[in-house]
N, C-alpha and C positions, 0 to 999 in steps of 0.2 A: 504493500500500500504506500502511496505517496506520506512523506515528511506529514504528520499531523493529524491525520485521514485514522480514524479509527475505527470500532466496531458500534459503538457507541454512539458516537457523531452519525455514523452514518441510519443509526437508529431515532436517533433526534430526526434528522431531514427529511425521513421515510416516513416519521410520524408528521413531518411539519405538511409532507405533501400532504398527507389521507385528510389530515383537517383542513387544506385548501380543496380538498375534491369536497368532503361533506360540505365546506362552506358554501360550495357553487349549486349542488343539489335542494341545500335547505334553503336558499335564497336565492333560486330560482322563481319563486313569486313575487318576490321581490322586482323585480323587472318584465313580466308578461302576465301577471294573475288577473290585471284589469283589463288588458285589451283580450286576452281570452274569453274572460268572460264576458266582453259587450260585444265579443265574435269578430273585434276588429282582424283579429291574425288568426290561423290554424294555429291548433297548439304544434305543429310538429316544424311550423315554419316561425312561430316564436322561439320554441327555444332554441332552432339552428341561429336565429339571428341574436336574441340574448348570447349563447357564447360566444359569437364574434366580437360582437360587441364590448363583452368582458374582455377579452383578451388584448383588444386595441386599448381598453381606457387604461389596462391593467399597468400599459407603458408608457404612460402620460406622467411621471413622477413618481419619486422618493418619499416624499415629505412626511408622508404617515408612515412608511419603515421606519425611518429614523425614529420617531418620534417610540417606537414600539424595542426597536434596538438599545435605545440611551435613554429613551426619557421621563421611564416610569418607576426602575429600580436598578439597584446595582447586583450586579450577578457576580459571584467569584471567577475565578480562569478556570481552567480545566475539568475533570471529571465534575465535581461540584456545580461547577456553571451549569456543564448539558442537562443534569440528572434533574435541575429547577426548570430548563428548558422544558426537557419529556415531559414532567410531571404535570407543567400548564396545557400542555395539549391534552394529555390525557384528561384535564379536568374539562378541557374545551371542547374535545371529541367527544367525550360523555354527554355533556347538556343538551349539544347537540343533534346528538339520537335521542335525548329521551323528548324533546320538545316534538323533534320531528316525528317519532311515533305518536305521540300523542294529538301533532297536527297544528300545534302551535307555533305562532311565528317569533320566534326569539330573536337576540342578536349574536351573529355568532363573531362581532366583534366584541363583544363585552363580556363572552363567553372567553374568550382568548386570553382577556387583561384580567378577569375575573381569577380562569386559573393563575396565570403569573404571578399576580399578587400574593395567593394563596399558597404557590410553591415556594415563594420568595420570603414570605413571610415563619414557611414551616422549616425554612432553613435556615436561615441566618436570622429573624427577627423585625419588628417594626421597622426600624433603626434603617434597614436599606431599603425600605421607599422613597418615590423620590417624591413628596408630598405637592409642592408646588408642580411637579409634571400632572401628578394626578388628577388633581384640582383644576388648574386651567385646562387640560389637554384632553382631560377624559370626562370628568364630572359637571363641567361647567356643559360643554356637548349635550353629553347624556339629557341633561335635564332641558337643556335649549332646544334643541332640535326638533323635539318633536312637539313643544310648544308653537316653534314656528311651521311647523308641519302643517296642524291646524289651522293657525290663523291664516297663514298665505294659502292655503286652499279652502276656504272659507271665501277670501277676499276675492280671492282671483274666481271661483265660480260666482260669485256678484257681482264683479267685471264683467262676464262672457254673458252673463244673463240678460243683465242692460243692454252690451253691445250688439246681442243679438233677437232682443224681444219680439219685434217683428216677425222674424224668423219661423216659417213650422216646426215645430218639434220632431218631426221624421226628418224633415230636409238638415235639419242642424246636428242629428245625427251622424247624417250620412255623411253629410262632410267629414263632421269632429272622428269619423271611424276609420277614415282616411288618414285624416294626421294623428290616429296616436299611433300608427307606424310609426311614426318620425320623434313621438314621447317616449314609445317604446326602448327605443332604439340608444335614446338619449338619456335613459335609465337606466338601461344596462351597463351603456359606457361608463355612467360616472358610479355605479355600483362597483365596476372593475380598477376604478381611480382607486379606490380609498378600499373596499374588502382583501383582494390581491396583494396592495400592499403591505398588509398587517400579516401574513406569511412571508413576507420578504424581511419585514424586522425581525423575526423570531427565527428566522433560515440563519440570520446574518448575525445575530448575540449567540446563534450553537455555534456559530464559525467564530466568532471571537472569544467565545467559552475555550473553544479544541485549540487555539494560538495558531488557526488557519489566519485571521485577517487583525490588520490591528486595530484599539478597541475605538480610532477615528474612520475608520474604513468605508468609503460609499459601498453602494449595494450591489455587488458583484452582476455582471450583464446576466449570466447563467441563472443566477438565482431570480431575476425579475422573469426573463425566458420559462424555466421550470413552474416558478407560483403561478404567472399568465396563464399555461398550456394545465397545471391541474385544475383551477378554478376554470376555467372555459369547459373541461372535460367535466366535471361535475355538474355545471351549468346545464351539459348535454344530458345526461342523466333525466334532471327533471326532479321535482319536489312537488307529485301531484297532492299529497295531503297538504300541504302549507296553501299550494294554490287555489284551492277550494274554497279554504276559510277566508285565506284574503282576497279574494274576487265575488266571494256568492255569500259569506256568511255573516259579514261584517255590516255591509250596506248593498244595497242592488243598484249595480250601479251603470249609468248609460256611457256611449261611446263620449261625451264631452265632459264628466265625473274623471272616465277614465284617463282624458288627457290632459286636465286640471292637476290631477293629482299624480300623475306622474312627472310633467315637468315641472311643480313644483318641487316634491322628495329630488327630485335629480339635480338642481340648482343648488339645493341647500345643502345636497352631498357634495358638489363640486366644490362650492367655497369652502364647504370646510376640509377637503382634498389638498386645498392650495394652501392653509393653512398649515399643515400636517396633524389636523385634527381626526381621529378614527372615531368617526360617530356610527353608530350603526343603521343601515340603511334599513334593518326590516323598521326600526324605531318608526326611522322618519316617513317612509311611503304609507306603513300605518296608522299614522296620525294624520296626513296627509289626506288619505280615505274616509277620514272622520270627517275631516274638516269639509270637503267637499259634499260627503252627505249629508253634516245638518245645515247646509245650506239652504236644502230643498224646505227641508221642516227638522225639528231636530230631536223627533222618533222616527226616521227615518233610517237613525247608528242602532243597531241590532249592540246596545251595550252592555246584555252580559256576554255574548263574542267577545266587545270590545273591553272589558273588565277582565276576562281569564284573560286577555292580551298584555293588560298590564301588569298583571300578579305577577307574569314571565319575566317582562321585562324588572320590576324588580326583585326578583329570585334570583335571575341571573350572576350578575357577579358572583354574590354570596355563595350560592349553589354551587359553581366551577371551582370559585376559588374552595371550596369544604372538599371538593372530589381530588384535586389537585393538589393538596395536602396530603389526603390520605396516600394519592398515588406516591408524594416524593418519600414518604413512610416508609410504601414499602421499595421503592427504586433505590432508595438509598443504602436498603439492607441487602438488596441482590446483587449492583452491577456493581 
């Protein structure tokens, strides 16, 4: 094996892939749930276009690796480092599947930081969090995001409703079913911005863990290459329970719901892409859906759907980071 390449490492990477393929599978609704269901796209020609789509946004930027490589805790070198690595995937890849059996749309970027913290915490202690990264970079998101989810798709279907009052309601269909192709599309891509890269920081802290890269290192071409191609491959896959709930269970939603609320969630992930902020997109295109539902009237949010939505989202951390602990327990006494 190459100078540094271990057996270890190479089990870190192997796990960082499987949680970039779940990611793309479980947040696969996340980008085509709406226009499936207002019949704007086949499902078989959305998620060929959602993985493209991933995989292009996926190499638009750093900025969220980084911020998942250096700017949430300190990890020690060597064995120690990868073993808090594994340990947060494992708690990542757990929540993951249990959400997505159950059909709930989580995030599986705060599934990610959730375990990190948790493995980081179960091994060295409070002490190497890095409080200020948390807080501005992670917690402040969390809680903003899907507040503006809401409100700017609230707003913005009040806009389109004015603008098009006149309008028959079949014919403003038919348009709006036409362009959320192009919301569609512009989902995916900025899903692929900011998801994608949160396996490039956690690819890139096991390679500064192993004294593969040093602990300033941009994020290797190969490693953006690799996350790109599992998350589009997962993407392909498909995540029909999540899409169900988020397209048909949540609110019933028509072809100009659906492009409201997708290029809204897709905006508000992009900025916070350029930021290197890792917000999670199922958060925001689900509030998102809110937001453009109580538009209409606002019994029109199916909110006990949209209440087990939120329990998820905050169980999340907590819950990864509890599995993620327990996993560096026992990774600690094997490898």
């Amino acid at each position: 094996m190459p100078d540094g390449v271990t057996l270890l490492l190479i089990l870190v990477l192997a796990l960082a892939v499987l949680f970039d393929y779940v990611n793309g599978f479980h947040d696969t609704a996340n980008a085509i749930a709406t226009s499936v269901s207002t019949r704007a796209l086949r499902p078989d020609h959305a998620i060929l276009m959602s993985a493209t789509a991933n995989f292009v946004g996926a190499l638009t930027g750093t900025a969220v690796a980084k911020t998942i490589s250096s700017g949430i805790a300190s990890t020690p070198d060597g064995d120690a480092g990868q073993i808090i690595v594994a340990a947060a995937l494992v708690g990542a890849i757990a929540w993951d599947l249990i959400t997505w059996r159950l059909g709930i749309p989580s995030s599986s970027s705060h599934a990610l930081i959730g375990g990190l913290i948790g493995a980081v915490i179960a091994a060295s202690g409070t002490g190497a969090l890095k409080i200020d990264g948390i807080i501005g970079k992670v917690l402040v998101p969390l809680v903003s995001s899907p507040i503006l989810g809401v409100a700017i798709g609230f707003g913005l279907m009040v806009v389109l409703f004015n603008v098009f009052r006149s309008v028959h309601p079949r014919k403003l269909n038919d348009r709006f079913r036409r362009l959320q192709v192009l919301s569609a599309a512009y989902m995916a891509f900025s899903h692929g911005s900011n998801d994608a890269q949160k396996t490039m920081g956690i690819m890139t802290l096991a390679l500064i863990a192993g004294g593969i890269l040093p602990h300033d290192a941009k994020i290797p071409l190969w490693v953006i290459l690799l996350a790109a191609s599992a998350i589009s491959l997962g993407t392909a896959a498909g995540g029909w329970r999540i899409i169900r709930t988020m397209g048909q269970r949540v609110v019933k939603l028509d072809p100009v719901h659906g492009f409201a609320a997708e290029t809204t969630a897709a905006t508000i992930i992009l900025g916070a892409s350029s930021f290197g902020m890792p917000v999670s997109t199922t958060h925001v295109i689900s509030s998102a859906i809110m937001g453009v539902g109580s538009s209409d009237r606002f019994s029109a949010v199916r909110w006990g759907v949209a209440g087990n939505i939120v329990i998820a989202w905050i169980l999340t951390i907590p819950a990864s980071g509890a599995v993620a602990w327990l996993a560096w327990e026992f990774l600690s006494r094997v490898l």
